[in-house]
MDTraj code that builds the backbone (N, CA, C; nanometers):
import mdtraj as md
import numpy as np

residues = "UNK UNK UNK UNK UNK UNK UNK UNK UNK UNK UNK UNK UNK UNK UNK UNK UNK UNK UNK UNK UNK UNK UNK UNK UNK UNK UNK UNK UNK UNK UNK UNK UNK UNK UNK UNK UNK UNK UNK UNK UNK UNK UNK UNK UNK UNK UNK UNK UNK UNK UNK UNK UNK UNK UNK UNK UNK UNK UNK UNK UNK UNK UNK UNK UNK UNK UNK UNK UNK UNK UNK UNK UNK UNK UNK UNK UNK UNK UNK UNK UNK UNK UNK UNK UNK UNK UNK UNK UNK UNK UNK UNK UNK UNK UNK UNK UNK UNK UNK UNK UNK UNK UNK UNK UNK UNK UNK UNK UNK UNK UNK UNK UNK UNK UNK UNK UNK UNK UNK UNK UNK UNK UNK UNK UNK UNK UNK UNK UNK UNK".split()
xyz = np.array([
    [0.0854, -0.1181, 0.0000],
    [0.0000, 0.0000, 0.0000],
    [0.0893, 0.1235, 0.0000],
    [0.0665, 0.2047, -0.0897],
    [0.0909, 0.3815, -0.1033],
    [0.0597, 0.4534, 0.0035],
    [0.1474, 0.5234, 0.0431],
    [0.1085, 0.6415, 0.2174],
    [0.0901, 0.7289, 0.1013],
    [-0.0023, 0.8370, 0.0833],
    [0.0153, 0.9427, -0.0032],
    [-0.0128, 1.1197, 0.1184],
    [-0.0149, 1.0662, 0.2289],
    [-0.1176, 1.1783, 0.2830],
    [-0.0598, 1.1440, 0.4127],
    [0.0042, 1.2666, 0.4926],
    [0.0273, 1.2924, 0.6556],
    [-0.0286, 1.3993, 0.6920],
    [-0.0946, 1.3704, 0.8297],
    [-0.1738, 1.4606, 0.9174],
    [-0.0945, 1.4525, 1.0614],
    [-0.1175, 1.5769, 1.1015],
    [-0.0451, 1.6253, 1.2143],
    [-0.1278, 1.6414, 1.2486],
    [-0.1729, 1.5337, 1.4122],
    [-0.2617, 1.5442, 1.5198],
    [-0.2286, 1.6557, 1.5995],
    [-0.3010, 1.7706, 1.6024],
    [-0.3232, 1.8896, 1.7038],
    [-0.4357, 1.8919, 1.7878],
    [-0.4462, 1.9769, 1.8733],
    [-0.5425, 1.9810, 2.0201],
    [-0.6343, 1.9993, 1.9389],
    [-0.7105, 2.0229, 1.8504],
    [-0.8471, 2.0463, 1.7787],
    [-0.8695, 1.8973, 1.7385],
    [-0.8211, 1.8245, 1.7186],
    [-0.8228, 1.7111, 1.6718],
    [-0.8491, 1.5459, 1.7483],
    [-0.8569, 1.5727, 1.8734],
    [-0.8223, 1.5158, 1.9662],
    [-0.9755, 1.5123, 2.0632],
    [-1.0039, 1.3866, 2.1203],
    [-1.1621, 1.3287, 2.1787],
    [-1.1133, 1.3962, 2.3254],
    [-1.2764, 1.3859, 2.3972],
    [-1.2428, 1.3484, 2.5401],
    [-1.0954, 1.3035, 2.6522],
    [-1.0641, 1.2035, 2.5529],
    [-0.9724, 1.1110, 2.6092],
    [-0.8126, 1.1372, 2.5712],
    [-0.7481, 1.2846, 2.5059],
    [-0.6951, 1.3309, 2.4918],
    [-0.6028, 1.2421, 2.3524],
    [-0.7253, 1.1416, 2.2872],
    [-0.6363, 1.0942, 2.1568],
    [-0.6778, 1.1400, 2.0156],
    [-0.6691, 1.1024, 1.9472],
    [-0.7278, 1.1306, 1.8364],
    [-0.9081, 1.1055, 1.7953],
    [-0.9430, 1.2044, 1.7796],
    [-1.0952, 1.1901, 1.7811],
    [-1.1093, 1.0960, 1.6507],
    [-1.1686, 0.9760, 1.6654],
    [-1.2512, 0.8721, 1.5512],
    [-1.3014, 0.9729, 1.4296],
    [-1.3787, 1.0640, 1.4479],
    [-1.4832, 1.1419, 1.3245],
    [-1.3909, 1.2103, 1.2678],
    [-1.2427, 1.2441, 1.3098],
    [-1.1931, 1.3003, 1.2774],
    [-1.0687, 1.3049, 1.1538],
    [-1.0483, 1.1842, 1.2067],
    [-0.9969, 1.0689, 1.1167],
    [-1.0302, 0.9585, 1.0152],
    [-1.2370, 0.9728, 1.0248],
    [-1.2680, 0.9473, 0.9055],
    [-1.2932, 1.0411, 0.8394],
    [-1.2757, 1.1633, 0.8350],
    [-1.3062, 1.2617, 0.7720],
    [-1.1990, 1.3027, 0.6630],
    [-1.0395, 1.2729, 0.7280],
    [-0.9471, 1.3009, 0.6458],
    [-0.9425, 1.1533, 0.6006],
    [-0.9912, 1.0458, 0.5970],
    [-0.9962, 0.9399, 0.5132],
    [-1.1327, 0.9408, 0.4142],
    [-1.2119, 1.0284, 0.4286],
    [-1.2737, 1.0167, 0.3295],
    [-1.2309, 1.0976, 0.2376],
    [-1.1842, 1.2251, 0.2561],
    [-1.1517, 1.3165, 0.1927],
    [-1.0317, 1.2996, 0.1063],
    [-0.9231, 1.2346, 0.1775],
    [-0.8163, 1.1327, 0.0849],
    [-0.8568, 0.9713, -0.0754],
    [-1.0052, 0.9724, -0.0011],
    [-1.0523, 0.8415, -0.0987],
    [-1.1118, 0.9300, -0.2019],
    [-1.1392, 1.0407, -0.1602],
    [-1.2293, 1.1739, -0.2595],
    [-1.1174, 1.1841, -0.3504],
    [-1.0266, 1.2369, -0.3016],
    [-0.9096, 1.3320, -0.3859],
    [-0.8551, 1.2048, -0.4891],
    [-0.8007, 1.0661, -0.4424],
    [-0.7170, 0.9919, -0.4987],
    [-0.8171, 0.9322, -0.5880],
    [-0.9635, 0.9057, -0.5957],
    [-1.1058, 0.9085, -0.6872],
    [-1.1028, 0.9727, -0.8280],
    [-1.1009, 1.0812, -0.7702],
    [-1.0867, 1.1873, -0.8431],
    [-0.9753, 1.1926, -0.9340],
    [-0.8517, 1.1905, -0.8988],
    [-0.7315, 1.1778, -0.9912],
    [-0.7522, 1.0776, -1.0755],
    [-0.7965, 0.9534, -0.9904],
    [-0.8069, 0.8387, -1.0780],
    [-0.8795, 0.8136, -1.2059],
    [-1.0088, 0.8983, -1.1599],
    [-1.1194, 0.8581, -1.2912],
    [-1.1261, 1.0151, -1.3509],
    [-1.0064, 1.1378, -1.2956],
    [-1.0195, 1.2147, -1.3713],
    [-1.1746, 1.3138, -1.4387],
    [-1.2129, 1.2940, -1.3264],
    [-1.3640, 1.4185, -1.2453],
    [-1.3705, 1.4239, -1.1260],
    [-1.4124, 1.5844, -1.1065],
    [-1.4246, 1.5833, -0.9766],
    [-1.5664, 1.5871, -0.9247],
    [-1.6555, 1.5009, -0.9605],
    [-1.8033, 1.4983, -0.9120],
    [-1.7676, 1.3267, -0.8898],
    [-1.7298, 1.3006, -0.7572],
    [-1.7098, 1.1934, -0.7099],
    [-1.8191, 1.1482, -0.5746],
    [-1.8738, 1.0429, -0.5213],
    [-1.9387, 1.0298, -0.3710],
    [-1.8731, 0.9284, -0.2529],
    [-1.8691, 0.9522, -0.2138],
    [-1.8546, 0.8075, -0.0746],
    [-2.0225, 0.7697, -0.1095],
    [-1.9757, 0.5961, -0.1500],
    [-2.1369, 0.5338, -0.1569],
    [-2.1272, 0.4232, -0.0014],
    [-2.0103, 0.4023, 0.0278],
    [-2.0090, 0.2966, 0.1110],
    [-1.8641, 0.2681, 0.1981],
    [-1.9247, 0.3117, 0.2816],
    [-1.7160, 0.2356, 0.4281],
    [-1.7749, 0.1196, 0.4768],
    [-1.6623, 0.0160, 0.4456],
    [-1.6908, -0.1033, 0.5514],
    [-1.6587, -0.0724, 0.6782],
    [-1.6383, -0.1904, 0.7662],
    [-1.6189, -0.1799, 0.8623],
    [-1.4833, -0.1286, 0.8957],
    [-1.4988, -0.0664, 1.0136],
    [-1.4068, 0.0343, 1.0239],
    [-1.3191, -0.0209, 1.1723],
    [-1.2045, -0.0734, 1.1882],
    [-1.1099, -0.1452, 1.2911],
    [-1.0059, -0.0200, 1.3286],
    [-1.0478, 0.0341, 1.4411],
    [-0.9347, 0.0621, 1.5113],
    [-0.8665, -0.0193, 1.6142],
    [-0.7230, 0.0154, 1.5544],
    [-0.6393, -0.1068, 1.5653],
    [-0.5199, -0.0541, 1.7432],
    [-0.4993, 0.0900, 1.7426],
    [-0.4367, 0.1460, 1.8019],
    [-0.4791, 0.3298, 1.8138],
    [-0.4760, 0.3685, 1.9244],
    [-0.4427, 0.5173, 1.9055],
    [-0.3354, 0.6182, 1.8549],
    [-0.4111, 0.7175, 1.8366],
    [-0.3052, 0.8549, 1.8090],
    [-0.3271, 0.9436, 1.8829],
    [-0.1634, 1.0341, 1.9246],
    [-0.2028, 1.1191, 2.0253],
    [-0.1395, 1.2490, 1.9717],
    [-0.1680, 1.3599, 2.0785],
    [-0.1114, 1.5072, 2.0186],
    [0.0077, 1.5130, 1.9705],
    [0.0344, 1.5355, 1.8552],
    [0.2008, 1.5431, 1.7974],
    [0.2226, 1.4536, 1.7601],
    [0.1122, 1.3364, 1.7173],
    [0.1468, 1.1948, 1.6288],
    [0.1537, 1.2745, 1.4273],
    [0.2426, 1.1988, 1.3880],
    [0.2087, 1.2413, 1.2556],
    [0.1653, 1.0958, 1.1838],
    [0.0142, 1.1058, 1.1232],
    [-0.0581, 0.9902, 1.0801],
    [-0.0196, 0.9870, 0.8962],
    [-0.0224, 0.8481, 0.8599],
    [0.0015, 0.8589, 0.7398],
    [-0.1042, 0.8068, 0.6727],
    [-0.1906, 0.8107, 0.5967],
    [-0.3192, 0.7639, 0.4980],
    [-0.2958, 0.6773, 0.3948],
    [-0.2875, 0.5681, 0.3909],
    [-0.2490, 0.5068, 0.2632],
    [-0.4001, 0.4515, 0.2095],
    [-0.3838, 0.4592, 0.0658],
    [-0.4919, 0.3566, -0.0226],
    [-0.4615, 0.3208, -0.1055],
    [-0.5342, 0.2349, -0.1629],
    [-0.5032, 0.1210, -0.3092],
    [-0.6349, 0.0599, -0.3462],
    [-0.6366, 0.0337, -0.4507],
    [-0.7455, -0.0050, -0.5457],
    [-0.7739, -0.1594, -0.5397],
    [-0.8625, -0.1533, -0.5022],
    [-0.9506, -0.3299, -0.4777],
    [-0.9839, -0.3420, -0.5862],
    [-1.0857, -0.2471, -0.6567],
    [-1.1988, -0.3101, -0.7445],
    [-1.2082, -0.1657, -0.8518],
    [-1.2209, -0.2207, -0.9624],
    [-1.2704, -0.1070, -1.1034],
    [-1.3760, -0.1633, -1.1289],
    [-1.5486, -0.0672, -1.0812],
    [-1.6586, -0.1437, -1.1114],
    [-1.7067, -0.0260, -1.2421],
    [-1.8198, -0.0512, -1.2760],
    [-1.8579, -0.0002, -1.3883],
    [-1.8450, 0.1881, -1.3995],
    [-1.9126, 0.2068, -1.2864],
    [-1.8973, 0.3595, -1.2248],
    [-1.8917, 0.3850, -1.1034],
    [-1.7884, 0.3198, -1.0656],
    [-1.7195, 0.2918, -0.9153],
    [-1.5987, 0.2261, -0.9460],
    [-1.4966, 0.2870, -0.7810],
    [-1.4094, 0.2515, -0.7388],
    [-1.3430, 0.1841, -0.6239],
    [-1.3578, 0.0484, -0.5815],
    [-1.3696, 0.0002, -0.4377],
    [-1.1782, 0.0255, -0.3898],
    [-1.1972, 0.1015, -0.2876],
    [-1.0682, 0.1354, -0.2146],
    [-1.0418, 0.0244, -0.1026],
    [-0.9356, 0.0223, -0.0348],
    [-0.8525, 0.0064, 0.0158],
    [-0.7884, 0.1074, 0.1604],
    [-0.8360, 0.1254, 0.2894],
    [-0.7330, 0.2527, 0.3030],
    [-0.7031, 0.1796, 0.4339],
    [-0.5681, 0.2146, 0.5027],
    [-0.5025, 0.2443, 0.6338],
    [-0.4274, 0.2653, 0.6864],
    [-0.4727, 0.3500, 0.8072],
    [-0.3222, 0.4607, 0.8514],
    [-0.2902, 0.4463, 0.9977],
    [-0.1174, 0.4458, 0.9771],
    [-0.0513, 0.4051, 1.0461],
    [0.0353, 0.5340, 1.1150],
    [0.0893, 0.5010, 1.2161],
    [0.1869, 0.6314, 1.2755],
    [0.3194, 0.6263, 1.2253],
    [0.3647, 0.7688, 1.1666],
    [0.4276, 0.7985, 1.0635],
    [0.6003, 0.7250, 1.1422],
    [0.6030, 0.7484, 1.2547],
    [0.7131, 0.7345, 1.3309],
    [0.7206, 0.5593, 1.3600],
    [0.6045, 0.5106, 1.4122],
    [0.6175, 0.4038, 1.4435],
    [0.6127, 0.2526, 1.3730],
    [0.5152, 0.3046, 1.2755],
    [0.4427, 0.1941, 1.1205],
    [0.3272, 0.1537, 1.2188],
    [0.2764, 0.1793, 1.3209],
    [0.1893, 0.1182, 1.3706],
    [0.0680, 0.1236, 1.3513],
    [-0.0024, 0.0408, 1.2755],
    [-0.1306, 0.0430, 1.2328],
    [-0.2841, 0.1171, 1.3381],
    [-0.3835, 0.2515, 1.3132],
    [-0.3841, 0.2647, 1.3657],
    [-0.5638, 0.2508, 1.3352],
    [-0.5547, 0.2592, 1.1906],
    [-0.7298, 0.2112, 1.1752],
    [-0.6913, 0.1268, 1.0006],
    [-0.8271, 0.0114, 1.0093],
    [-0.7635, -0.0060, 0.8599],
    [-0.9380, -0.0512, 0.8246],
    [-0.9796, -0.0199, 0.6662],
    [-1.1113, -0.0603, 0.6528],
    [-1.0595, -0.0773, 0.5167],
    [-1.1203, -0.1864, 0.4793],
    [-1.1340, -0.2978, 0.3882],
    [-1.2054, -0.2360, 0.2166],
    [-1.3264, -0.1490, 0.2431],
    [-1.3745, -0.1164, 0.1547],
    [-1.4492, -0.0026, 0.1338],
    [-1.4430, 0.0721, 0.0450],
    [-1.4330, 0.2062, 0.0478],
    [-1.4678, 0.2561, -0.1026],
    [-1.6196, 0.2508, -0.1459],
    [-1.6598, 0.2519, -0.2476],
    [-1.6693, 0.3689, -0.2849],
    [-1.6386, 0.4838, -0.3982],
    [-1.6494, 0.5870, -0.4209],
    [-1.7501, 0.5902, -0.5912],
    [-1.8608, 0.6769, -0.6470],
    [-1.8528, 0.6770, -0.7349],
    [-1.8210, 0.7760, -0.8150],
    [-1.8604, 0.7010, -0.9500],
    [-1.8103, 0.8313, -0.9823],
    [-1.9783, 0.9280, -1.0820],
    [-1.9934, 1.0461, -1.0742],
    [-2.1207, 1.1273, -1.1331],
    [-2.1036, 1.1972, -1.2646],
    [-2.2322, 1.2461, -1.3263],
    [-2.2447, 1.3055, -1.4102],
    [-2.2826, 1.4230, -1.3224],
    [-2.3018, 1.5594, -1.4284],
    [-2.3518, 1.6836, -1.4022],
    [-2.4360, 1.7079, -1.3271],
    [-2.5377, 1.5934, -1.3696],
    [-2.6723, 1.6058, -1.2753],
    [-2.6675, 1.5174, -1.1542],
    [-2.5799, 1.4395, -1.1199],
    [-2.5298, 1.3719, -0.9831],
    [-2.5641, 1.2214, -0.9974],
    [-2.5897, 1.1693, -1.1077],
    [-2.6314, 1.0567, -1.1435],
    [-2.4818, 0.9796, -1.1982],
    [-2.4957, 0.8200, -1.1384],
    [-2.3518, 0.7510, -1.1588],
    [-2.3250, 0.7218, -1.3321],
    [-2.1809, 0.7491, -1.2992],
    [-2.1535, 0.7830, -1.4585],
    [-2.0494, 0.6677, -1.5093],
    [-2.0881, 0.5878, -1.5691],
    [-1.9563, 0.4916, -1.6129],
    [-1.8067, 0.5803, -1.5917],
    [-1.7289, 0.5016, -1.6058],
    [-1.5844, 0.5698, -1.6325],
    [-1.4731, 0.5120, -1.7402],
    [-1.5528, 0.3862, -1.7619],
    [-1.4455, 0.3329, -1.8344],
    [-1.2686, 0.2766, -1.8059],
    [-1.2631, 0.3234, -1.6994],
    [-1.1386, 0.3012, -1.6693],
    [-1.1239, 0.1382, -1.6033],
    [-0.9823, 0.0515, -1.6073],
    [-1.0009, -0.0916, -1.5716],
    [-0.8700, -0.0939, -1.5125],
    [-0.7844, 0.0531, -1.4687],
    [-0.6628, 0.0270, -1.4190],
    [-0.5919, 0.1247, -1.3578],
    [-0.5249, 0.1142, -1.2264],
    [-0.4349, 0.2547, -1.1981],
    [-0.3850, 0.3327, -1.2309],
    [-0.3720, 0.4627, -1.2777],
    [-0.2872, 0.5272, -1.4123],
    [-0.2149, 0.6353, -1.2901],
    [-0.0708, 0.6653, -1.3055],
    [-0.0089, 0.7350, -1.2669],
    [-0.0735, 0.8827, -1.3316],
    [-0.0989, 0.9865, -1.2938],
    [-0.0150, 1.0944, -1.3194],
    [0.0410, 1.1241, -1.4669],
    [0.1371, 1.0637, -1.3819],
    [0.3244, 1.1138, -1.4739],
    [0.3023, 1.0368, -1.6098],
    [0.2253, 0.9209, -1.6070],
    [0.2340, 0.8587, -1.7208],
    [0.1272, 0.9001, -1.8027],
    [-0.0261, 0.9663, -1.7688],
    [-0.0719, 1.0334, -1.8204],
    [-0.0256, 1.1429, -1.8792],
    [0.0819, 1.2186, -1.8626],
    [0.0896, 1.4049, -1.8939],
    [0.2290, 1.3306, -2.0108],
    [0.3048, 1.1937, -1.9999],
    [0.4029, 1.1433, -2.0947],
    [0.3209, 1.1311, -2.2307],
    [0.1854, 1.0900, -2.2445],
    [0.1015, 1.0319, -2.3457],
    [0.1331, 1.1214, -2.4612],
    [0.1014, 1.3047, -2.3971],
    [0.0623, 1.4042, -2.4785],
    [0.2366, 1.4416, -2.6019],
])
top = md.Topology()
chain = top.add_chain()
for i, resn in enumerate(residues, 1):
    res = top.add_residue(resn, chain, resSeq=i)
    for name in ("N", "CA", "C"):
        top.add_atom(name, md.element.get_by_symbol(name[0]), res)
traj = md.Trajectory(xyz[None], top)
């Protein structure tokens, strides 16, 4: 799995219990499955249709730096089943990991839009094509 994404746990960020707040950390994991969606199928009218179950494995605390990794399970017709979990940047220690992480992808009017796509495409190897 690809780390593409570190977050620096600060006091805003942080539960009751002085660790890393849960909502807080699916929030920058959804928002990471948004962005890397998006690159992938190349629009940005993307949704979260579906998180599996969600395993926290360990905590994070103030001044942890978290790393986000994802990878591609599944190329469905107009969807993308992810992969994501993040570990502490210092330690490798796994700290939530969920299995599946369906994003689709939309048309204009918000309706799911094929994509055609059946494979990971870099970037770099896209902008080589031209």
């Amino acid at each position: 799995m690809k780390f593409h994404t570190r977050k620096w746990v600060k006091p805003g960020d942080l539960n009751a219990n002085g660790t890393l707040f849960g909502g807080r950390l699916l929030e920058w994991i959804d928002e990471e499955s948004a962005l890397y969606t998006i690159i992938q199928l190349e629009n940005p009218k993307v949704v979260t249709k579906y998180i599996s179950e969600i395993d926290f494995k360990s905590a994070a605390k103030q001044g942890d730096i978290v790393e986000i990794g994802i990878e591609v399970v599944k190329f469905g017709k107009a969807s993308l089943t992810l992969r994501c979990a993040v570990r502490n940047k210092m330690t490798r220690e796994i700290i939530v990991s969920i299995e599946n992480i369906v994003m689709v992808n939309l048309d204009a009017d918000g309706k799911s839009l094929p994509h055609g796509k059946t494979q990971v495409e870099l970037v770099k190897d896209r902008l080589s094509k031209d």
